[in-house]
C-alpha positions in Angstrom: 13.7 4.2 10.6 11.3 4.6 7.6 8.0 3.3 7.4 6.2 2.3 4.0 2.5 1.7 3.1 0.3 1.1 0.2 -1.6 3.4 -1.6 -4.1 3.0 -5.2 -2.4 4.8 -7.3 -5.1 7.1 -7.8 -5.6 8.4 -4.8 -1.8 9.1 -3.7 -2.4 11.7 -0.6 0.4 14.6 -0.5 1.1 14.0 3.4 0.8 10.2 4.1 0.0 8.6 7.2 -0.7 5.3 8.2 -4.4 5.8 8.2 -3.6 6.1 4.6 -2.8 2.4 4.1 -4.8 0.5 1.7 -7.7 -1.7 3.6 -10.0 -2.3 0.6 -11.5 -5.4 -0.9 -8.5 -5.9 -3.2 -6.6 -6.8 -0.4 -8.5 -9.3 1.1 -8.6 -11.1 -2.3 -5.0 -10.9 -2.7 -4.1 -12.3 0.2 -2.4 -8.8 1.8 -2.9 -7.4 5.1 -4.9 -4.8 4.9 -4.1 -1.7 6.1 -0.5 -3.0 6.8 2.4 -0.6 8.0 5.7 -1.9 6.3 9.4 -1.7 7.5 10.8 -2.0 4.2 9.8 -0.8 0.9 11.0 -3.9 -0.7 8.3 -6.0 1.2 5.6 -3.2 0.4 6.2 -3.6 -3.2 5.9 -7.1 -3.0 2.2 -6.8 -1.8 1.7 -3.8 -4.2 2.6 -5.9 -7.4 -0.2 -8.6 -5.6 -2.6 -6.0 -5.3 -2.1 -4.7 -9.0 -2.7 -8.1 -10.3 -6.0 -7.9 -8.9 -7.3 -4.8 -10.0 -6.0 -2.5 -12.7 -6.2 0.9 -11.3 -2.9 0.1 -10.0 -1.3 0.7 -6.1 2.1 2.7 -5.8 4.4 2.7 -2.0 5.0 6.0 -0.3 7.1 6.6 2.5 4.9 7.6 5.6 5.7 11.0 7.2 7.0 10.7 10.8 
């Protein structure tokens, strides 16, 4: 089963990991979990459109490595 998190878009790490999740201030003001581990994508990308309408640099869903 795949797990999904939110990244900012500019700092998308080449091995992610949960401790990669977004936990910034965007997400408070959004209303999204910080640091949040996903079990779909869909629901990630949700939050990730939240998050981008919040603050421009933009936040992208990666796949975590098991």
């Amino acid at each position: 089963m795949s797990s999904w998190i939110i990244v900012k878009a500019s700092r998308i790490p080449k091995r992610p990991t949960t401790s990669h999740a977004y936990q910034g201030p965007t997400a408070r003001i959004a209303g999204v979990e910080p640091g949040r581990v996903y079990d779909t994508r869909e629901g990630a990308q949700r939050d990730a459109v939240k998050l981008a309408s919040w603050n421009r640099c933009g936040f992208v869903v990666v796949e975590v490595n098991q």
